[in-house]
N, C-alpha and C positions, 0 to 999 in steps of 0.2 A: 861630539855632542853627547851621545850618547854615556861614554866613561864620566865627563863632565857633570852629567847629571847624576847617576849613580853612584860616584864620589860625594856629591851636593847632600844626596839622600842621606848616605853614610856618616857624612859628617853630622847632622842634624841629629839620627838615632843616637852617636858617640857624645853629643850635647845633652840630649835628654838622659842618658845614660851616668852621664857626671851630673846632672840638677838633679837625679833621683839619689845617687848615692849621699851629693850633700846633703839634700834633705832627710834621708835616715838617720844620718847621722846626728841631725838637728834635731829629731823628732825621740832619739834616747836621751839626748842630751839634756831636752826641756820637760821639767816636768813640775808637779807642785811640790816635790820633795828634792832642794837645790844641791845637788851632785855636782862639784868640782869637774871641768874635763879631763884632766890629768887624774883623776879618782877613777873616771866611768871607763878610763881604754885598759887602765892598770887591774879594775875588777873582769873586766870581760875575759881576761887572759889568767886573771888568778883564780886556784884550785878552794881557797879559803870559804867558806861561806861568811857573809854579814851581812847587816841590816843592808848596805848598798848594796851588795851580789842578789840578794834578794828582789829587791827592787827592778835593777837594772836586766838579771836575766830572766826574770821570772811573771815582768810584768812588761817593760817599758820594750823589750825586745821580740814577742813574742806581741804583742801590740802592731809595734810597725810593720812587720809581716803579713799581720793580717789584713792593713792600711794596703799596704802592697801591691797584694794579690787581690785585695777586694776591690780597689780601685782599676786594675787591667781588668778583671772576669767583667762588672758592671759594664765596664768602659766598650769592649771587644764585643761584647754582648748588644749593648746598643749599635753597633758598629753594621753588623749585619742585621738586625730586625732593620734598621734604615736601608739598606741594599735591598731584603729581601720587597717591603713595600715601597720602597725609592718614595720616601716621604724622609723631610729632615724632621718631621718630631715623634719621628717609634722608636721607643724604648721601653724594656721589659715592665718599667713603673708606669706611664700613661697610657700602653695600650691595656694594663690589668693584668698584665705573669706574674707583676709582684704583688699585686692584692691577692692574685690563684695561689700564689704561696705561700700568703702571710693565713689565708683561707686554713690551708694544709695543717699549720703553724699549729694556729690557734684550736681546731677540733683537735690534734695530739694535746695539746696543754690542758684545753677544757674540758675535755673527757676525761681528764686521769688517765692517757695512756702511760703505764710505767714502763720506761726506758730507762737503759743504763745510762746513758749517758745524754747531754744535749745535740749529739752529733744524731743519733736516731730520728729526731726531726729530720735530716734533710729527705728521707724518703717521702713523707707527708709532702712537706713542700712543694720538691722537686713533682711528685703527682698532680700538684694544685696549680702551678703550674703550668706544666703539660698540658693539662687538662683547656686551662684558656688560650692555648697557644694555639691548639686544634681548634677549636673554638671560632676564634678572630679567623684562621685558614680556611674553613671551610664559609664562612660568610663571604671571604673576600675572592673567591671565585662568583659568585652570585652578585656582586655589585663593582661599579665601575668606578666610582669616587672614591677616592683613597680618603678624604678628609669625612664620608660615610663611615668608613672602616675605622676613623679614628674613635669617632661619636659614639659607635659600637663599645670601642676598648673603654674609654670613658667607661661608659652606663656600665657595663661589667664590673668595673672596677667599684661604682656605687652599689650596684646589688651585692658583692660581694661584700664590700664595705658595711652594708645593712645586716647581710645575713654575720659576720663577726659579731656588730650589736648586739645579733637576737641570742647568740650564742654564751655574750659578755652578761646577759642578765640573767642565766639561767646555772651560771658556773659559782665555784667559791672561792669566797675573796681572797683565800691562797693563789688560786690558781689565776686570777682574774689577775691578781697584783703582777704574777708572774707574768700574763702574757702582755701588760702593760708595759714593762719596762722592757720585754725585750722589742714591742713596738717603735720607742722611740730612735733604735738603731744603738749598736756599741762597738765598738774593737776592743772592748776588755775583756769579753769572755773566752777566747780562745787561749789556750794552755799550748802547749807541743802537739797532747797526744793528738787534737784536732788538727791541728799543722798540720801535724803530717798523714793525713786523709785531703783535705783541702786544697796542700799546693799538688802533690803530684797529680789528683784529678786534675786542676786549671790546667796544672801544666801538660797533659796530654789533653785534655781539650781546644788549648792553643794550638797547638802540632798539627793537629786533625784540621781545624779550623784553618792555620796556614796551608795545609794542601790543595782547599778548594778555593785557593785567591782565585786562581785563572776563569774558575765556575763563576764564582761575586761579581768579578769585572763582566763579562757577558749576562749574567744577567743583569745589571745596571742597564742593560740594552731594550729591554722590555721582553716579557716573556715572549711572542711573539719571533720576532728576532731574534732570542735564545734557541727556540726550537730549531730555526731556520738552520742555524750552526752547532746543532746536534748534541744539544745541553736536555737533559736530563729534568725535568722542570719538577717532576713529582719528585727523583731521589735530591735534588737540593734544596726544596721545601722541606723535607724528612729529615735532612741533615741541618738545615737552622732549625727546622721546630725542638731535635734533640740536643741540640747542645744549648742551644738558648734556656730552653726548661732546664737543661742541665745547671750552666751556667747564676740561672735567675734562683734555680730553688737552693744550690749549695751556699752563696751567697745569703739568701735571706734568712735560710735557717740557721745559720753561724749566726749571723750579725742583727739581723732584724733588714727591713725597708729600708736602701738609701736608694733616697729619691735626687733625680737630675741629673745625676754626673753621667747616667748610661744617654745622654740625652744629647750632651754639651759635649764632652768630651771629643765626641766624632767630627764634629763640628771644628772644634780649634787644630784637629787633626790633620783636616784638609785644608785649613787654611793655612798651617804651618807648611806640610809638604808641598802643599800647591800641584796635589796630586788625586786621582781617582784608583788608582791601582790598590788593591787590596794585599801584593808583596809586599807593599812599601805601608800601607795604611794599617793593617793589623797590629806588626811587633809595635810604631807609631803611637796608634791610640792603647795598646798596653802599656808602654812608657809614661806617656801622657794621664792614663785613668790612675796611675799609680800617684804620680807627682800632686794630683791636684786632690787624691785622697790626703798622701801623707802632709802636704799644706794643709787642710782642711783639719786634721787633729793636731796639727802642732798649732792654731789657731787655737783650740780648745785647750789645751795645754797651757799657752802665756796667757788668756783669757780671765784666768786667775777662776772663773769656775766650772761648773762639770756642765758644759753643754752636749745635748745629745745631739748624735753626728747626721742625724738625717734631717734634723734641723737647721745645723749652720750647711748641706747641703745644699738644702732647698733653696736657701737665702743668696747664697752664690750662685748658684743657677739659675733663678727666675729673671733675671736682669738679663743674661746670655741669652735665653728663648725668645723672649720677649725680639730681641734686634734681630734673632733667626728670623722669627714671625714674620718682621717688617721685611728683613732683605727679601725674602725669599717668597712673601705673598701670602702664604698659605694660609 
């Protein structure tokens, strides 16, 4: 029974594993400037420079990468804020880590902090962040309703929300246009040199993050019961408060707010495995947060115009939550 199922599981990752590949390769394929396929595999491989090589490695490839990894970080991220409050709707966006971020964001841009580059955001964020993540923790020892601790992330997320306003009328319209647009989310701004700061942090995040599945699965048990079998309850608070700020501020400061998918994604994860185990649900809802990013821009792609990505997000998401809501009561 046991092989049975662990084959079951395997097979399922090895499926996601090919609907993610095809859809990269869908998502270089499509774009507003129509590249022949037999063009796009020939330039990927050739040394030449041209107007296609340009295109295909310099924008449409470096694009889906960050679709990628931006859709597991978000994804994996919601994954465990739901563990840590066993609530199905915490996620870095509605409990406020990503308003604490976007918070970060925005005093770097509206200040005129001059940075080299746009990757020096992630500190800002990543602290704004942080900051609410402690925040929401230290309230939710103090009260017993988890859907209290929601209403909390809410309102945080509107002060924070207000306090960006007060910030947006006092800045110039440089910098205001700038923190605009990187509001409404993107996957075009990332180049290489951010790649590669980006994946290999996720990617040892994930690592760390898969060591403590055994810890996730006990505490799904209620803190209480965790103690009893000799978990750790402060050091695995400590460890999702820091990779989730990790996770929520590298994210937002690359890309801007996507909102929903750290929400959803956990959700269809479990309903695919048919599992609670955090070995099997981690690399899962990484696969999964990827698949429904890279759909979600190649949607914007044939779409024929430039929608921004936190918006055809939301729009895919709210319909999901929504029948969360209902199954599950809350």
């Amino acid at each position: 029974m046991l092989i049975m199922l662990l084959t079951t599981n395997r097979n399922k990752h090895l499926f996601l594993v090919f609907l993610l590949l095809l859809l990269a390769v869908a998502d270089i394929v499509f774009g507003f400037e129509k590249i022949p396929l037999s063009d796009i595999f020939r330039t990927i491989f050739d040394s030449n420079e041209n107007a296609d090589s340009l295109i295909i490695k310099s924008y449409r490839i470096p694009k889906m990468l960050t679709a990628l990894f931006v859709g597991a970080t978000v994804s994996v991220s919601g994954l465990i804020l739901q563990t840590l409050f066993r609530n199905p709707l915490a996620d870095a966006h509605i409990l406020g880590v990503s308003s604490g971020a976007s918070l970060g964001v925005a005093l770097a841009i509206m200040t005129g902090f001059q940075l080299s580059n746009e990757s020096g955001y992630i500190i800002f964020a990543f602290l704004g962040a942080g900051l609410v993540l402690l925040l929401l923790l230290s309230v939710s020892a103090r009260v017993k309703q988890v859907a209290t601790l929601l209403i909390i992330g809410v309102l945080t997320a509107s002060v924070l929300s207000a306090v960006i306003a007060i910030l947006q009328s006092f800045t110039s319209a440089d910098n205001l246009q700038k923190f605009v647009f990187w509001s409404m989310g993107s996957l075009n701004t990332l180049a290489y040199t951010e790649l590669s700061m980006f994946i290999p942090i996720t990617v040892i995040v994930f690592i760390v993050v898969y060591l403590f599945s055994r810890s996730f699965d006990v505490l799904l048990l209620g803190e209480h019961e965790a103690r009893s079998l000799g978990l750790n309850i402060s050091m695995i608070r400590f460890v999702i408060i820091l990779f989730t700020a990790l996770l929520a501020g590298i994210t937002t400061a690359f890309v801007g707010p996507i909102g929903f998918v750290g929400m959803i994604v956990p959700h269809i994860s479990r309903m695919y495995f048919k599992r609670a185990t955090h070995s099997v649900l981690i690399p899962g809802t990484a696969l999964l947060g990827a698949v429904v990013m890279i759909f979600a821009d190649i949607l914007t792609q044939i779409s024929g115009f430039v929608i921004p990505i936190n918006a055809l997000t939301s729009l895919l998401g709210i319909p999901i939550i929504i029948v969360v809501i209902l199954k599950n009561n809350v």
